[in-house]
N, C-alpha and C positions, 0 to 999 in steps of 0.2 A: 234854427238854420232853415232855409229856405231853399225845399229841394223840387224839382220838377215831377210834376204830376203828370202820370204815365196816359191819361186822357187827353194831353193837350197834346201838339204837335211841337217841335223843337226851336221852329221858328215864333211860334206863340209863346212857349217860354222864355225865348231870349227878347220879345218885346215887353213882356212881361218886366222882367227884371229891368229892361232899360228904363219903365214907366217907376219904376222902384228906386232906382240910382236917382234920375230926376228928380223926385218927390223927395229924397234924402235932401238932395242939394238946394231944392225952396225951400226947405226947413233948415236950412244954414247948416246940414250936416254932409258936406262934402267928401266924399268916398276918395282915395286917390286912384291912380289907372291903376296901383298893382294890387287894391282891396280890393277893386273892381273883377278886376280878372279872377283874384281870387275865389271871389265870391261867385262867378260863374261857372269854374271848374267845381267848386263843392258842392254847386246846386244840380250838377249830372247825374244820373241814376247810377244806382251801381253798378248796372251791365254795363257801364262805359268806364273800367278802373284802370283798362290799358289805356284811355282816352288821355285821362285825367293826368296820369302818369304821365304821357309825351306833352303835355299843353302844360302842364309847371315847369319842364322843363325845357322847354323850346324855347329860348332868349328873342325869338324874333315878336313875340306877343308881350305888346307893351299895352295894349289898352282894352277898353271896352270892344269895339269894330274890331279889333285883330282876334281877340279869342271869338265873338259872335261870329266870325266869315269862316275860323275853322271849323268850329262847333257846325255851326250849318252844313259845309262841304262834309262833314263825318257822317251828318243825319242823312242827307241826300247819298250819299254811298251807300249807308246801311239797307234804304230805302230801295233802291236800284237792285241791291244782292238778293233781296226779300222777292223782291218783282219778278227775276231772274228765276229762282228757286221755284216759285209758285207757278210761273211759265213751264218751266223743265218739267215740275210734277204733274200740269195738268196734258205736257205732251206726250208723255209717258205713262199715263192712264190711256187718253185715244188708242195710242200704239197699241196697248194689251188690248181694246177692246176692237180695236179691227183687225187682228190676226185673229182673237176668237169670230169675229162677224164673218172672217174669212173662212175658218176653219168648218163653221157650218153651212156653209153655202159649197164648199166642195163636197163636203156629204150628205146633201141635197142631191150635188150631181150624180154621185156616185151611186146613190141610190136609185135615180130616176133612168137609170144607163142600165139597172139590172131586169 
């Protein structure tokens, strides 16, 4: 089984596998939409098992494009909270270290007042 390798990006994966579905069907081995599907939710990491769960059973994904345009909108979300997270933590390092910057420049003054 054919799972996604955590070096590639999500979008690269799901071209991937469409170059693989192809390549099945010039070899006269024609995939259906819902092996297809199938075979995209299995090849998700397993940090994606609540994914995987709502995408077998969401009846509106009938084919290749519909599971790829969620998958994608999932990765790009994930991506976004990630970005979000690593913004907050690096605003909240400055914050500690300018109240320390602050903190010694008042006793600077305090000192230079004596």
């Amino acid at each position: 089984m054919y799972k996604k390798d955590p070096k590639i990006s999500m979008t690269e994966h799901l071209r991937i596998m469409s170059a693989m579905i192809r390549d099945l069907k010039n070899a006269e081995v024609a995939l259906s939409d819902e092996q297809q599907v199938q075979a995209v939710i299995r090849s998700l990491p397993d940090s994606w098992v609540n994914m995987r769960q709502i995408l077998t059973h969401n009846e509106n994904i009938k084919n290749f494009a519909d599971v790829s345009r969620h998958v994608e909108l999932e990765a790009e979300r994930e991506e976004a909270i990630c970005a979000t997270a690593l913004f907050a933590q690096g605003g909240k390092r400055h914050g500690n270290w300018s109240k320390r910057k602050n903190k010694g420049k008042s006793s600077t003054k305090e000192g230079s007042n004596n």
